[in-house]
Backbone bond lengths (Angstrom), bond angles and torsions (degrees), N, CA, C in turn:
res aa  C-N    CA-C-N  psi(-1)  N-CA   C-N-CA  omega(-1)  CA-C   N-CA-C  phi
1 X - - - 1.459 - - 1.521 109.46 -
2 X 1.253 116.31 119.76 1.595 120.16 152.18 2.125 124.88 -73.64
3 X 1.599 91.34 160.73 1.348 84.50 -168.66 1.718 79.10 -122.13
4 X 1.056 106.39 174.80 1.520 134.62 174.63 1.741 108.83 -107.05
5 X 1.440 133.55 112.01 0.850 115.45 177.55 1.450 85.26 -141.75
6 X 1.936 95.69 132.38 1.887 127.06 163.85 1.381 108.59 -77.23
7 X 0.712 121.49 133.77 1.776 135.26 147.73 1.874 127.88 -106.32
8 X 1.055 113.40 83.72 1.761 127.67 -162.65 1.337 84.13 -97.41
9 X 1.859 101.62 121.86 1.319 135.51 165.47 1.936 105.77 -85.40
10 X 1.168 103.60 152.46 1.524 111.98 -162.54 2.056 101.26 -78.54
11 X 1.133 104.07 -8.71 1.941 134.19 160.30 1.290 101.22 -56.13
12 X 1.461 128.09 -60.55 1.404 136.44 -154.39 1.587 110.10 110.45
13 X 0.858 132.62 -15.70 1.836 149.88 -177.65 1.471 85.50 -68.18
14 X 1.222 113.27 139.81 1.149 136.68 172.19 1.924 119.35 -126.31
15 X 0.981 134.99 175.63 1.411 146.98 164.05 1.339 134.23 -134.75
16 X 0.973 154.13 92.70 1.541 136.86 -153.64 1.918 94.06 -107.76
17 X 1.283 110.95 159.18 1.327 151.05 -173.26 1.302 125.86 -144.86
18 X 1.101 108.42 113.01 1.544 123.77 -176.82 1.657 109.24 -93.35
19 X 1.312 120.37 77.25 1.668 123.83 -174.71 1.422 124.97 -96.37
20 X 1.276 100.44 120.69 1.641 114.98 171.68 1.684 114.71 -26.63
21 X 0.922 113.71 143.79 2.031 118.52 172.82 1.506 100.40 -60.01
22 X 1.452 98.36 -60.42 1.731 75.77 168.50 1.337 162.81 -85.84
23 X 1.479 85.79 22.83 1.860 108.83 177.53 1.494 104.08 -99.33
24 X 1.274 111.36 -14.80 1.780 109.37 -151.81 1.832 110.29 -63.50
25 X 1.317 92.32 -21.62 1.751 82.36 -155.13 1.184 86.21 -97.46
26 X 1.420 144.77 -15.85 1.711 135.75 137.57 1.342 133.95 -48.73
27 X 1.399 105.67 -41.84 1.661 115.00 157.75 1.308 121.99 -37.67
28 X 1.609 127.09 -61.30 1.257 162.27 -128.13 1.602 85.74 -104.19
29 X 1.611 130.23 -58.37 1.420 130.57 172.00 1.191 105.49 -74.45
30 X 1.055 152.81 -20.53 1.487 132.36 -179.74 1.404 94.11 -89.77
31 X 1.318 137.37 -56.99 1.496 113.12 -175.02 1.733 130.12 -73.01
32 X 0.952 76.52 2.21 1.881 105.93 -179.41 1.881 94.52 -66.67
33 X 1.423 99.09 -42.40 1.444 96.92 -141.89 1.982 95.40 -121.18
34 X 1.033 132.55 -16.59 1.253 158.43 -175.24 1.430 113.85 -93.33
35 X 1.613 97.29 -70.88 1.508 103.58 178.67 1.897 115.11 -102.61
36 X 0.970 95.99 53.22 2.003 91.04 -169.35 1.488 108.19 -54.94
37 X 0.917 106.28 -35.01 1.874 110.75 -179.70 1.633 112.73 -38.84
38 X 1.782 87.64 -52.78 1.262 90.12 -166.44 1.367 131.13 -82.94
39 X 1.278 119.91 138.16 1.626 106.83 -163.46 1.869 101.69 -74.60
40 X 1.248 136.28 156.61 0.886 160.01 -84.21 1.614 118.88 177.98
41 X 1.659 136.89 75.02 1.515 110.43 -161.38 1.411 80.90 -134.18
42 X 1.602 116.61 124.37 1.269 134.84 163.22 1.788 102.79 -97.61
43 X 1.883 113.52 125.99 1.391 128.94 -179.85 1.455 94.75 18.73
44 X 1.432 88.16 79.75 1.834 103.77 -177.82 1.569 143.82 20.20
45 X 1.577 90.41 40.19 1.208 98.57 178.38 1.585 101.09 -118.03
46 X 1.770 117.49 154.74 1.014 95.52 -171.78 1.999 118.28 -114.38
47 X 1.112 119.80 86.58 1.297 131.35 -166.54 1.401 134.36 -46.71
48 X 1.803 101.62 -14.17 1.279 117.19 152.07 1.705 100.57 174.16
49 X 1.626 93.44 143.53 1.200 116.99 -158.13 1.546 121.21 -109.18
50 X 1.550 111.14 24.62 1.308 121.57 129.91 1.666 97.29 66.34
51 X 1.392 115.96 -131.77 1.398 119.90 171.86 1.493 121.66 -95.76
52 X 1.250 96.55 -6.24 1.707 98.25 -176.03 1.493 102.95 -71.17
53 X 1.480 99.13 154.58 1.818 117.46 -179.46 1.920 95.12 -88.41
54 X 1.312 107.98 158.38 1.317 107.96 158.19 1.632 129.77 -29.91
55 X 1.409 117.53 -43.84 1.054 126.55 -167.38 1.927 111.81 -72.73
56 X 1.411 91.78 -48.91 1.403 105.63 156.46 1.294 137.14 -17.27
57 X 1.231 119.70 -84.60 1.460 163.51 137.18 1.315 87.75 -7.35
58 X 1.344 129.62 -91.43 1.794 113.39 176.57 1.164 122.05 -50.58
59 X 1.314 146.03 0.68 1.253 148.57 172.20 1.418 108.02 -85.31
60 X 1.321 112.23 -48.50 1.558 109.75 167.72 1.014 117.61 -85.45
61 X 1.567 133.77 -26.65 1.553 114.60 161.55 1.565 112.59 -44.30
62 X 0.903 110.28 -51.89 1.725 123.69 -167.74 1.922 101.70 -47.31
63 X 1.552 91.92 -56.69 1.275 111.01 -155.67 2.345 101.85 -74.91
64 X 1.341 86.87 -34.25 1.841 83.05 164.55 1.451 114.15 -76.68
65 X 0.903 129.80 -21.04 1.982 126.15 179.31 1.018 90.46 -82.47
66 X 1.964 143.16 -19.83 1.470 136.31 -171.29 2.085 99.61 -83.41
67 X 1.570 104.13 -27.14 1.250 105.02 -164.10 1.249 109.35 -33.27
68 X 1.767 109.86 -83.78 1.610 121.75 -178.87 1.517 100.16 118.90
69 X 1.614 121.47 15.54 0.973 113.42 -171.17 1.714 128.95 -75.63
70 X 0.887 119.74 -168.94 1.816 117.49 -141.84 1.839 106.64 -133.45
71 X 1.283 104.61 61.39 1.891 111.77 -169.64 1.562 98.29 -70.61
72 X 1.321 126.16 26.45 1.657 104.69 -178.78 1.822 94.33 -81.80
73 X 1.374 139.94 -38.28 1.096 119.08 -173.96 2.019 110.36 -114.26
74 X 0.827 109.15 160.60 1.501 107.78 -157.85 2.057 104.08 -106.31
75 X 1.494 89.81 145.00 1.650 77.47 -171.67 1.659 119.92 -64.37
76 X 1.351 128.32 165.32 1.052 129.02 -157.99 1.871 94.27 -102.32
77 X 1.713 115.52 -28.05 1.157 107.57 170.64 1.498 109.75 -133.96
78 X 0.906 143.62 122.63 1.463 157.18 155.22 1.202 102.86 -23.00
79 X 1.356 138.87 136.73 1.520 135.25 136.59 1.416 119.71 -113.95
């Protein structure tokens, strides 16, 4: 299984990542701890919310279930 993981810059720029099951719970700590700024939404949930305000955070929840994105193959590099 792949996961879908957002990365929302405090800009509005975002990144998405398509990560292996078995990278995830390394994924999830390295940007935890690397990228804290950045907010953070694993299969649209959001695991940390970086610079975004509350209000935020539902805007991109909303707005990643709008993506339509495509987890059958997994990214080759993480960002």
């Amino acid at each position: 299984m792949n996961h879908i993981s957002v990365g929302v810059y405090a800009n509005g720029s975002h990144v998405v990542n398509i990560v292996k099951d078995e990278h995830i719970n390394d994924h999830i700590k390295y940007n935890k701890l690397f990228r804290s700024g950045r907010a953070l939404f694993v299969d649209g949930e959001c695991l940390n919310t970086g610079y975004l305000n509350t209000e935020e955070v539902k805007k991109w929840k909303d707005k990643i279930k709008g993506m339509n994105i495509d987890s059958s193959i997994a990214s080759e590099k993480y960002h």
